[in-house]
N, C-alpha and C positions, 0 to 999 in steps of 0.2 A: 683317203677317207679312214683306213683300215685304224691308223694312231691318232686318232682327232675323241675327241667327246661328241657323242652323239647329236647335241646343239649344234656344236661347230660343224658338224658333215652336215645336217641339213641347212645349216646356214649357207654352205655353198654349193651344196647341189640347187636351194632357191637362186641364189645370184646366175651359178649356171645359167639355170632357165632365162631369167632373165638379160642374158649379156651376149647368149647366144645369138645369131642370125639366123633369118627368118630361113627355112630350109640348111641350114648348117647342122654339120652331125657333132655330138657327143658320145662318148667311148669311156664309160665305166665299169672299175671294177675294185669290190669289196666282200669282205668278209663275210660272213652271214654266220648263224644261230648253230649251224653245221657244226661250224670250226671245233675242233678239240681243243683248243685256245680258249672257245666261248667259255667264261662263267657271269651267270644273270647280273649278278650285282659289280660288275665291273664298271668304273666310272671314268677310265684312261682308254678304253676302245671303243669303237663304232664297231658294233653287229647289226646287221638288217636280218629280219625274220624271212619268212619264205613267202617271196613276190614282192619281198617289200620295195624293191628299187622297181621293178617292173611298174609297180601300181604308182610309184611317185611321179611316174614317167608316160602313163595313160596319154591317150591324145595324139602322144609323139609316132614317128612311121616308125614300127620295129623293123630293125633290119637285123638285130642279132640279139639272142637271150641266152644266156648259161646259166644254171645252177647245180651245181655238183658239187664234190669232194674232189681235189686233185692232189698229187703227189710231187710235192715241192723237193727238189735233189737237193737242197742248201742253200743258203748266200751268207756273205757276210754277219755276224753276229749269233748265228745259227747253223753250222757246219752242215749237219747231222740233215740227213733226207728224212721228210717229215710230211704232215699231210692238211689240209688248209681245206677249210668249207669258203667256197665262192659264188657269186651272182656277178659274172659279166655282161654288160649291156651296148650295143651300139645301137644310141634313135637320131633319127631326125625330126629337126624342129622342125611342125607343119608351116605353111604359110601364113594362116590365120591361126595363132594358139585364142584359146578364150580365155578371156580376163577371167582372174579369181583362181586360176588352176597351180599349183605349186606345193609343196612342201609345209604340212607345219610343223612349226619346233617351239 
């Protein structure tokens, strides 16, 4: 989600919802407003504000929520140990979701 336009991320976290099975889990994780990376008018990243994956995700069984700063050692393209604002989510789709609930973009 983190290199997507912010349409395109909510375009597939909609489909997610949708494609998912009934009781099947989803396991998210993106950047948020945190990041030292964030700036507002960036138009090549997705940032989520604070809750914002949480609230997209209403309805669903929380089974895990993160939102912090954490301390990334490197990878590829970025040596250097650096530090990354996140929202990690693991939900499960309910049985019944109710029509209308989803993502807008």
């Amino acid at each position: 989600m983190n290199f997507l336009v912010k349409n395109e991320a909510l375009k597939i976290l909609n489909d997610l919802r949708a494609s998912v099975q009934k009781e099947g889990y989803i396991i998210i994780e993106v950047f948020t407003k945190n990041d030292p990376s964030f700036i507002s008018d960036n138009k090549f990243n997705s940032y989520f504000a604070e809750q914002e994956l949480l609230n997209l995700f209403s309805g669903y069984k929380l089974i895990y929520y993160l939102e912090n700063i954490i301390s990334d050692p490197g990878h590829p393209g970025f040596s250097n140990p650096h530090k990354h604002g996140v929202a990690r989510i693991i939900i499960q789709k309910p049985l019944n979701e109710l029509v209308g609930q989803g993502v807008d973009n």
